[in-house]
C-alpha angles and dihedrals in degrees: 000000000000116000093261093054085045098045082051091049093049100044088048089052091050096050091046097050087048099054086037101032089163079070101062085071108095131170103212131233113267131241115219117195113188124182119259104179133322112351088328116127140200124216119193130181135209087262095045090266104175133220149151134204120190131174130243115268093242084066092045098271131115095232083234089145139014111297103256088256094056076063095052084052101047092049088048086050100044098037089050090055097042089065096041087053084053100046093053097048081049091059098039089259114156098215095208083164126032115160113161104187119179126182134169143165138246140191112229086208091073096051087047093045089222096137118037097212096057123090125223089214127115114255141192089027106187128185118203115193120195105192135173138167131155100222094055125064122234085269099046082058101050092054097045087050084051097038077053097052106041081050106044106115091221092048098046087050096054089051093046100046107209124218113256133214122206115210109195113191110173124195 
């Protein structure tokens, strides 16, 4: 779609979620992984979206797939860029580079529970954004890159750290 179409999307979805806020609530659509074989996962959409994670071999997978935190990044990445596409359609800003990076370290230890005191979790998560268009200046960049950021769902979320719940059905 081209920025005009997006911008017009965009503007029409505003208008109507001004005049029907009650509609801006949305439950999402869920994500089911189920095991094929080994460490290898499946993961299937609503729409019947495909997709597979897998583990290294040194951790007992195939690497047949990205790792399930390659995953975390990528949505953080994509979802990143993806507002930043819309904002600037949104400002007339023609994008000519858009590059959303995100990178982070973890600690084994915590994923083989072989020390206590270690987390699992991912840590030092960074986001590099390499950005270019003719009609913005270097700050107008720089503010839509952090509008953007401080705006992408899947980043928000990260920062915020929702509570979880945790469902167990055996059987």
């Amino acid at each position: 779609m081209s920025i005009t179409g997006i911008r017009e999307a965009l503007d029409t979805l505003g208008r109507k979620l001004a005049e029907q806020p009650e509609r801006a609530r949305v439950k999402n659509a869920a994500a089911t992984a189920s095991l094929e074989a080994g460490l290898r996962c499946r993961l299937v959409g609503p729409n019947g979206e495909t997709a597979a994670t897998d583990m290294p071999p040194a951790m007992g997978g195939a690497g047949s797939a990205p790792n399930p935190g390659w995953y975390m990044r990528a949505a953080l990445a994509s979802c990143c860029a993806t507002v930043i596409a819309m904002r600037a359609a949104k400002q007339g800003i023609v994008l000519k580079t858009l590059e959303v990076t995100v990178e982070s370290e973890s600690d084994s230890r915590g994923l083989l529970g072989t020390d206590p005191a270690i987390s699992a979790a991912l840590s030092g998560l960074r986001t590099r954004i390499r950005i270019a268009a003719d009609n913005a200046s270097p700050q107008q960049l720089q503010d839509l890159a952090r509008w953007a950021d401080g705006h992408s769902p899947v980043g928000c979320t990260v920062r915020e750290a929702p509570r979880m719940s945790l469902d167990i059905t055996v059987g």
